[in-house]
C-alpha positions in Angstrom: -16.5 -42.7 1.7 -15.7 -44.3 5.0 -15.7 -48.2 5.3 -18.0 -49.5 7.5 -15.8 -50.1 10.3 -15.5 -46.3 10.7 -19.1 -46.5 11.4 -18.9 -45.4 14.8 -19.4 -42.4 17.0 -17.1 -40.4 19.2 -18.4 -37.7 21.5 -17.2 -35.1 19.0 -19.1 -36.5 16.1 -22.0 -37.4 18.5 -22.0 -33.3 19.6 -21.7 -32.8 15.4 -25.3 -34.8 15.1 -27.2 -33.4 17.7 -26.8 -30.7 16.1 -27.7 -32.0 12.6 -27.6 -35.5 11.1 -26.3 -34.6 7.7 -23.3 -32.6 9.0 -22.6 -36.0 11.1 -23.1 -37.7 7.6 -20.2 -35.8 6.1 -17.8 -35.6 8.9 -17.9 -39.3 8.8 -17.7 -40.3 5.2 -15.8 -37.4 3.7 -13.3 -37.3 6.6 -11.1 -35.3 4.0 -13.8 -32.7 2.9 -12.1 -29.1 2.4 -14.5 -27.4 4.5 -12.7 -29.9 7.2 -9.6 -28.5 7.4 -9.4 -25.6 10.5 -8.8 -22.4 9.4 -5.9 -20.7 11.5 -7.9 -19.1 14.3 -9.5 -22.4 15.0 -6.4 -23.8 14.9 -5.5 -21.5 17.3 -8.4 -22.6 19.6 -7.6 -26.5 19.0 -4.1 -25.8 20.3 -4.9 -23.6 23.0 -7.5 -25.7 24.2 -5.2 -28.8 23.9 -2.8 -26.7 26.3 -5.3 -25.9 28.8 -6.3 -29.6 28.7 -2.5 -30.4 29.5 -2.3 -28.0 32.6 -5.5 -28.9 33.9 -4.4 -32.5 34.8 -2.1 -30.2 37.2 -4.7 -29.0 39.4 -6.8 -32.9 40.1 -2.9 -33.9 40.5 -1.7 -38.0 41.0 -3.3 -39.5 37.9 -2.1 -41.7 34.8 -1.9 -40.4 31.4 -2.8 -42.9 28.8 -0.3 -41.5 26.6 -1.6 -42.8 23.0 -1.7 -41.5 19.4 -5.4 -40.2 19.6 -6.3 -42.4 16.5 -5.2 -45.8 18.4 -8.6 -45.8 20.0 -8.8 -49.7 20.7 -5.2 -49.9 22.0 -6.2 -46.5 24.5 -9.7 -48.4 25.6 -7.1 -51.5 26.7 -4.4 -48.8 28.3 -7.8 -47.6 29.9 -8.6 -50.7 31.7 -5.1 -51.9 32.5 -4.6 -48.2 34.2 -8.2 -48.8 36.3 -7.1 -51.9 37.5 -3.9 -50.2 39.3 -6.7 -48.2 40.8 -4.6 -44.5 40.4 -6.8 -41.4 41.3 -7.1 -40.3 38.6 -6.6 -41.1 34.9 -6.1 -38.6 32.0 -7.4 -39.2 28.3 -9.4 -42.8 29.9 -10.6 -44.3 26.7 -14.3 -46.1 26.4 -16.1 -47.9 24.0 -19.5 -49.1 24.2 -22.6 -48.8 22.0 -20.5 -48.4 19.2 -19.1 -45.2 20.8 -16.0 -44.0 21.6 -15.6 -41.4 25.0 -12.5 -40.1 25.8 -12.2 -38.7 29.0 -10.3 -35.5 30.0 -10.3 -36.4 33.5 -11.4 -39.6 35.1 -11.2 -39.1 39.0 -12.0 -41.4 41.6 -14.7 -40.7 44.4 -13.2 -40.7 48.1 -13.2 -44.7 49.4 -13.8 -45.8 46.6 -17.6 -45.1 45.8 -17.2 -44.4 42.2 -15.7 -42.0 39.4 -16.4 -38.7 38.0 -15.8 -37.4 34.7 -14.3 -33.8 34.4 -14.6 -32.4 31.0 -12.2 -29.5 30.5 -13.0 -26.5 28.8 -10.9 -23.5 27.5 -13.6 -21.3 28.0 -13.9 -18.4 30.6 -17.9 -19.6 31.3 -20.1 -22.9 31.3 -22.2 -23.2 28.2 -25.0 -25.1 27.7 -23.6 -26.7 24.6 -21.6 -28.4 27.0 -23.5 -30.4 28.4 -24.1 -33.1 25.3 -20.7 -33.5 25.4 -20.5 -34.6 28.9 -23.6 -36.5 28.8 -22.2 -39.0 26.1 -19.1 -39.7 28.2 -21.3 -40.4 31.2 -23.4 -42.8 28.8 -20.6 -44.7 27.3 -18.8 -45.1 30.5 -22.3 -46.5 32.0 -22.3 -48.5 29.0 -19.1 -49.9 29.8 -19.6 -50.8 33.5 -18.0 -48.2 34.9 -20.2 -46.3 38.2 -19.8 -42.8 37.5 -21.4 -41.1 40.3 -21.0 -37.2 39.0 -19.4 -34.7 36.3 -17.9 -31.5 36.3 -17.4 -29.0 33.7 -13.6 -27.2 34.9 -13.6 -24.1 32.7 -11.3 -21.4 33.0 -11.7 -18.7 35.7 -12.0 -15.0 34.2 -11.0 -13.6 37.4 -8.0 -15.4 37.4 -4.8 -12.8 37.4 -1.1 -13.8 36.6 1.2 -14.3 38.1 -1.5 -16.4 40.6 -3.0 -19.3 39.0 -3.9 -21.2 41.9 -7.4 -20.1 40.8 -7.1 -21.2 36.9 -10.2 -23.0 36.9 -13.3 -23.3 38.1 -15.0 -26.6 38.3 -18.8 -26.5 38.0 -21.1 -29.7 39.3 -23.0 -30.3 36.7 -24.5 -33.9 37.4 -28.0 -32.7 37.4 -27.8 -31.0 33.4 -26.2 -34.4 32.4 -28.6 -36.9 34.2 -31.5 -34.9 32.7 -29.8 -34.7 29.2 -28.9 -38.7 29.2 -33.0 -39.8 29.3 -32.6 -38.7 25.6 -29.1 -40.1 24.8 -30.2 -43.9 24.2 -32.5 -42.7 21.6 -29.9 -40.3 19.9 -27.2 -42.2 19.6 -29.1 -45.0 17.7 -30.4 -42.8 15.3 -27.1 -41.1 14.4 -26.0 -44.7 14.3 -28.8 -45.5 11.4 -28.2 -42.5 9.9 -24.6 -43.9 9.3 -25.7 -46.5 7.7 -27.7 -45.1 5.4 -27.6 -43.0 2.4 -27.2 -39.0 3.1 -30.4 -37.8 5.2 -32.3 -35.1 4.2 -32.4 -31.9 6.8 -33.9 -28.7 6.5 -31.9 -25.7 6.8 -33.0 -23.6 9.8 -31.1 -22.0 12.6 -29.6 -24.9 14.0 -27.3 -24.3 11.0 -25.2 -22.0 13.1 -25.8 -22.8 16.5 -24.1 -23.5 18.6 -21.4 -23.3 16.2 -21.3 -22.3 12.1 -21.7 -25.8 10.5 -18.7 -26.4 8.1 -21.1 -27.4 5.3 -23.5 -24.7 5.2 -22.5 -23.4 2.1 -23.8 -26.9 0.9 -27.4 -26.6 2.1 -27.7 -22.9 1.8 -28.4 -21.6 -1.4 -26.8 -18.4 -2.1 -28.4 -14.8 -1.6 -29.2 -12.4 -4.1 -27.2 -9.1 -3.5 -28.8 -7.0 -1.2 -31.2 -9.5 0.2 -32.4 -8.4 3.7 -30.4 -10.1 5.5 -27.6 -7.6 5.2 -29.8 -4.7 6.5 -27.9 -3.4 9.4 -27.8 -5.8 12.4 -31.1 -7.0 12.0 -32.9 -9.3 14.0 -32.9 -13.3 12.4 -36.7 -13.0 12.8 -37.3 -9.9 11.2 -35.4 -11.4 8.2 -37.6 -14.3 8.2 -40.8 -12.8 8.7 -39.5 -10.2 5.3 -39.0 -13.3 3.0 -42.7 -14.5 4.5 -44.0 -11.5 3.5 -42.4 -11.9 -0.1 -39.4 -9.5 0.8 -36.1 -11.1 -0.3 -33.8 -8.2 -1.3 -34.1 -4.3 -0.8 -35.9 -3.5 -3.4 -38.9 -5.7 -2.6 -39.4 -3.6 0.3 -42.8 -1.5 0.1 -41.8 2.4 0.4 -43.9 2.9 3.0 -42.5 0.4 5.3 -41.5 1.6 8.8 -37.5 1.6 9.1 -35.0 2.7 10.9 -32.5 5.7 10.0 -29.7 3.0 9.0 -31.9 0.9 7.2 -33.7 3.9 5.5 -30.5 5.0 4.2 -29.3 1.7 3.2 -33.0 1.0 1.0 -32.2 4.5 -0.5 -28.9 4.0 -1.3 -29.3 0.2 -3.4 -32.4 1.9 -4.9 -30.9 4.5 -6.8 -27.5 2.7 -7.0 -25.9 5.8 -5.9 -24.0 6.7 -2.5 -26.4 8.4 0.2 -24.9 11.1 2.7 -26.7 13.0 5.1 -26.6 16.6 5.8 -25.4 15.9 9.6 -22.0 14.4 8.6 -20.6 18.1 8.5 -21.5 18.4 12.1 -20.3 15.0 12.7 -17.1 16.0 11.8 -16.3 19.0 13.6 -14.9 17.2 16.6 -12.1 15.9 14.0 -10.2 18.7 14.3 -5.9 18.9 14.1 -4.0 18.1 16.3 -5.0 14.6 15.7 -3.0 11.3 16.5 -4.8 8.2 14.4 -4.2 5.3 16.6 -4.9 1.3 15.6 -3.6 -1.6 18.5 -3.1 -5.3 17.6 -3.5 -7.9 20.1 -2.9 -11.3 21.3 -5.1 -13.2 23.6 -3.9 -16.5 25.3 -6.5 -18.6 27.2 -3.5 -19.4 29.8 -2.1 -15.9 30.8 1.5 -15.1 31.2 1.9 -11.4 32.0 1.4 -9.8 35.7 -2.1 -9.0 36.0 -3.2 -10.7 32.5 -6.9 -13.0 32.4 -7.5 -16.1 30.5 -8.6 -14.4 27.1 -7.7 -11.2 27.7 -7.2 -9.1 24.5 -3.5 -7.7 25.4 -2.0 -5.1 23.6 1.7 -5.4 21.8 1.7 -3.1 18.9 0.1 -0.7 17.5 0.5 2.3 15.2 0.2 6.4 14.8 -0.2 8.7 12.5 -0.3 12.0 13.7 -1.7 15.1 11.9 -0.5 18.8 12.7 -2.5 22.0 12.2 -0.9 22.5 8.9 -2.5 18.7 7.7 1.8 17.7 8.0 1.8 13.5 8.7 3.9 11.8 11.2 4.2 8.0 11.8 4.6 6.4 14.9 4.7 2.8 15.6 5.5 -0.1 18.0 5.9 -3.8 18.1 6.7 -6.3 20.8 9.4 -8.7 20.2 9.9 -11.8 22.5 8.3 -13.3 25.1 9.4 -10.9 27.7 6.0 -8.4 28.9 5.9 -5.8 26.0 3.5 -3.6 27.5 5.4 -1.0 29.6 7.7 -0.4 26.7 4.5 -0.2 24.4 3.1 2.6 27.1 6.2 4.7 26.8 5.9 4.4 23.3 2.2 5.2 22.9 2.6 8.3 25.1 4.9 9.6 23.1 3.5 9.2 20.1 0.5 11.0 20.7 1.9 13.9 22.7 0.4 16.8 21.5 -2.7 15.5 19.9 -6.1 17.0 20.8 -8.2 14.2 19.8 -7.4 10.3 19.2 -9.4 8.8 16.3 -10.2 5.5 16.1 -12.2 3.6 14.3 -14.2 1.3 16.8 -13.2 3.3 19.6 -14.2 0.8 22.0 -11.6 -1.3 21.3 -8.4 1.2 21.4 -10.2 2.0 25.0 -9.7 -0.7 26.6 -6.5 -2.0 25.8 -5.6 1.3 26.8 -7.6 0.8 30.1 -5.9 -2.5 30.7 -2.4 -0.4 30.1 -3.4 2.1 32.9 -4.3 -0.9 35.2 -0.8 -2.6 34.3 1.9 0.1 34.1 0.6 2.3 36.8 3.9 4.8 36.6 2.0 6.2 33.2 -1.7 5.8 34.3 -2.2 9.2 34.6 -0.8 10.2 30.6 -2.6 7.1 29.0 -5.9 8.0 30.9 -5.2 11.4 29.2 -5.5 9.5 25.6 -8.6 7.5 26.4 -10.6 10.5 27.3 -9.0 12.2 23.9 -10.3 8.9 21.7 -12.8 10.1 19.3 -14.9 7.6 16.7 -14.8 7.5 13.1 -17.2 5.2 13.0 -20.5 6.2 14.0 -19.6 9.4 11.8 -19.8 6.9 8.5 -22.5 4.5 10.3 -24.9 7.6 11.0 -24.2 9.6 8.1 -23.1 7.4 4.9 -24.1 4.7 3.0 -22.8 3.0 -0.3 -24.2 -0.2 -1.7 -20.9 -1.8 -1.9 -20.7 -1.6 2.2 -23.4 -4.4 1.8 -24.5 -4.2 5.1 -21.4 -3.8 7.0 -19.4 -0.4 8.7 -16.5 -2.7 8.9 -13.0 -0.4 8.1 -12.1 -3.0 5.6 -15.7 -2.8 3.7 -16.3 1.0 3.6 -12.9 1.8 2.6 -12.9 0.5 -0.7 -16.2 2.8 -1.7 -14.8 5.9 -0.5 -11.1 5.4 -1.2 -10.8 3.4 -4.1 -7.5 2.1 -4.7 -6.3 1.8 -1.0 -7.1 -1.9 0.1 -5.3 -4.6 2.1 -4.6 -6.8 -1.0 -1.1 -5.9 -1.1 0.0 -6.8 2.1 1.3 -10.3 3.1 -0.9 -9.8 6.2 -4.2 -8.4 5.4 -6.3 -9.2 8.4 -6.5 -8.8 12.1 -7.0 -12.3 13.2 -4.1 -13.6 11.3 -2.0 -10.9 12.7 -2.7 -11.6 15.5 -1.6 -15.2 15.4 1.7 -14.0 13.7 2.5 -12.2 16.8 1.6 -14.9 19.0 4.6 -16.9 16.5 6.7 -13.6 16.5 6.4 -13.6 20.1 6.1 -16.7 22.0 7.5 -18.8 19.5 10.2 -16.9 18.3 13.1 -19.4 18.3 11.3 -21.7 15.7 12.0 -18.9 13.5 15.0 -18.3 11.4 16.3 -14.6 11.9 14.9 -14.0 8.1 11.5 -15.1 8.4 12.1 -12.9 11.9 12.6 -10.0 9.9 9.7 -10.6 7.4 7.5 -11.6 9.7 8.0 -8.6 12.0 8.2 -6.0 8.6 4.7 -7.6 7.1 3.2 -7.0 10.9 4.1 -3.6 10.9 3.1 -2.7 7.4 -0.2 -4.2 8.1 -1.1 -2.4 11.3 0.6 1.0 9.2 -2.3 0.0 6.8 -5.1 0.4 9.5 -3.9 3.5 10.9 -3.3 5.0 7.7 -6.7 4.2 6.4 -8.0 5.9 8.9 -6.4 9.3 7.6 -7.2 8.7 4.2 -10.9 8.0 5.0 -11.4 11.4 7.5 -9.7 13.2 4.7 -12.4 11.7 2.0 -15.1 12.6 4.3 -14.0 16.0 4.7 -14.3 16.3 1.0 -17.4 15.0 0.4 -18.5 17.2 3.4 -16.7 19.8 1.6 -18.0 19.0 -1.9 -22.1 19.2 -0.4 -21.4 22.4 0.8 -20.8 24.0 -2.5 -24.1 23.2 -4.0 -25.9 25.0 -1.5 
């Protein structure tokens, strides 16, 4: 529990209670709740974004850094005042406190002669979103609050368009006064109730959709009771409406739903296939499957993505290829493996393209599963190393997809909803999983090449090694469940054909 001293707001917990008052509850007295601690990939983003923050000072150039430990908030608001008084053009990380709220600043800049300041909130994002602007509006209200005239803000968000080795253009800064002074006529009101709410014992919120918007709240498996298997939410993408207007209509799980009920051909199959608690294929996956025909090459990339680029021609966010793996298949069903990894900071990719070319020489169809992924990274490899445009254009037009041959033609009850690789698999090739591997998902490998890469010399040469062996084994493990599943397919496709 915190003490009441701790009592206050900051404009992170104040963006945590506009979106609801009980998650602002327990963010402030059970500041060392599990569901607290950032998994890796939003660890990821806090880092990232903390870089971003660091360059952008670069580009509203000549200010003070009040250069504090983040929790010494009083000793930062004094540092604040004493760095105004110098009258600099800017300060970075300017520290307020008024109505029992803290602001902290990204950028503070000064107005030409003297007219005022304007606060420039930094994002690590490649757009403005509207969620934004709650965050600027309490800084503006604070810094009101505190006597300072603040005249305008800016949201300076990163610039998709951007291309390295040119980052003159990094960021975009977007006038966004009018949002803010609009937003602020509710602020007063808002920040005193979150302030009662404080105070008091734990309020009592409904669940609703504000439970995951703008963000997932860290609590919600607190509010939310858990589903029953197969409820209808985990019908095929559907629509958050139409799952609310089911459960009005009495319809909580699959097997509620009337038979004569007006589905799609996914959801149809789905309903079929948890009513009779058996696997449901249709007589078009045969077809489906023709295209899959040896020569093949199996092909699975990993990625990195850095908000700050720092490859020639590479975009903030851009998904950039550095490994991937091939498994080949002959005429004669004989396997081959193929497979590439980038090591060190150095630009992997027109090694990785040499690579890639080879490895699916020969091949008269590429199979992927979620083709439209393996496309573009190889679209942004024909863009980058033009001397092999013209063979790795060759591959993207061979990619074929595994997936809408299982989505369109197969359903077990154990996918649950999903036509993720990693949830069909285990269905229709039990006993090959991911639970063996020290890596066993794509986000996390994908931060474990960002460490094998860029941050290479905090690594011993042992860890090196392991590191790099568990990356390959695990992108092995996509590429190879790709075979195992077409081969699975082919039976079952085989298999219906004998009882007819």
């Amino acid at each position: 529990m915190a003490d009441a001293s701790a009592l206050h707001l900051s404009k992170s917990r104040f963006v945590a209670g506009v979106q609801c008052h009980k998650q602002l509850w327990w963010r402030v007295h059970e500041p060392d709740a599990l569901e607290l601690v950032p998994e890796p990939g939003l660890r990821n983003r806090f880092d990232q974004g903390a870089e971003v923050g660091r360059v952008a000072r670069g580009y509203v150039p000549g200010g003070e850094l009040i250069d504090l430990p983040f929790h010494q908030y009083d000793n930062k608001v004094a540092a604040t005042r004493d760095a105004l008084r110098r009258d600099p053009p800017a300060v970075y990380e300017a520290t307020f406190l008024a109505d029992d709220t803290y602001a902290q600043v990204d950028i503070l800049e000064r107005e030409p002669h003297g007219s005022g300041y304007r606060v420039i909130e930094v994002k690590a994002t490649n757009r403005l979103k509207g969620e934004h602007i709650p965050d600027v509006a309490i800084q503006v209200h604070v810094l009101r609050k505190s006597g300072l005239p603040v005249t305008g803000a800016d949201i300076m968000h990163l610039n998709r368009d951007c291309r390295f080795p040119d980052l003159d253009n990094l960021f975009i800064r977007e006038d966004v006064t009018a949002l803010v002074e609009g937003y602020l006529l509710g602020v007063p009101e808002e920040v005193a109730a979150q302030l009662r709410t404080l105070q008091g014992p734990i309020p009592r919120v409904s669940i609703g959709e504000h439970c995951t918007r703008p963000h997932q709240c860290p609590f919600i498996d607190r509010c939310w009771p858990p589903l029953p298997d197969h409820h209808v939410s985990s019908l095929y993408r559907i629509d958050r409406a139409k799952v609310l207007e089911y459960e009005a209509d009495g319809y909580a799980t699959m097997l509620d739903l009337p038979s004569d009920l007006e589905l799609s051909a996914i959801h149809s199959r789905q309903v079929k296939a948890v009513t009779t608690g058996s696997m449901v294929m249709e007589s078009g996956l045969a077809a489906a499957l023709e295209e899959f025909t040896a020569p093949l090459a199996y092909l699975d990339f990993e990625t990195i993505s850095l908000a700050i680029p720092r490859w020639n021609g590479c975009r903030p966010w851009e998904n950039v290829p550095v490994q991937f793996s091939c498994h080949t298949e002959g005429r004669g069903s004989l396997l081959h493996h193929y497979e590439w990894i980038a090591d060190g900071a150095e630009d992997p990719r027109p090694a990785l393209a040499r690579a890639l070319v080879e490895a699916c020489a020969g091949a008269r169809r590429v199979v992927a599963y979620h083709a439209s992924f393996e496309r573009e990274c190889i679209r942004h490899l024909e863009a980058l190393v033009p001397t092999l445009a013209r063979p790795l254009a060759r591959i993207r037009e061979k990619l074929i997809d595994l997936l809408p041959a299982v989505r369109n033609h197969i359903y077990h009850p154990d996918f649950d909803g999903s036509f993720g690789l990693k949830r069909v698999l285990p269905p229709l090739v039990p006993g090959l999983t991911y639970g063996d591997l020290q890596i066993n998902d794509g986000e996390i490998a994908s931060l474990e090449l960002m460490r094998l890469l860029l941050r290479r010399d905090e690594l011993r040469d042992a860890e090196r090694t392991q590191l790099r062996r568990a990356l390959l084994a695990y992108c092995e493990r996509d590429s190879w469940a790709m075979v195992k599943l077409l081969e699975r397919l082919r039976a079952l496709v085989g298999a219906q054909l004998e009882l007819f």
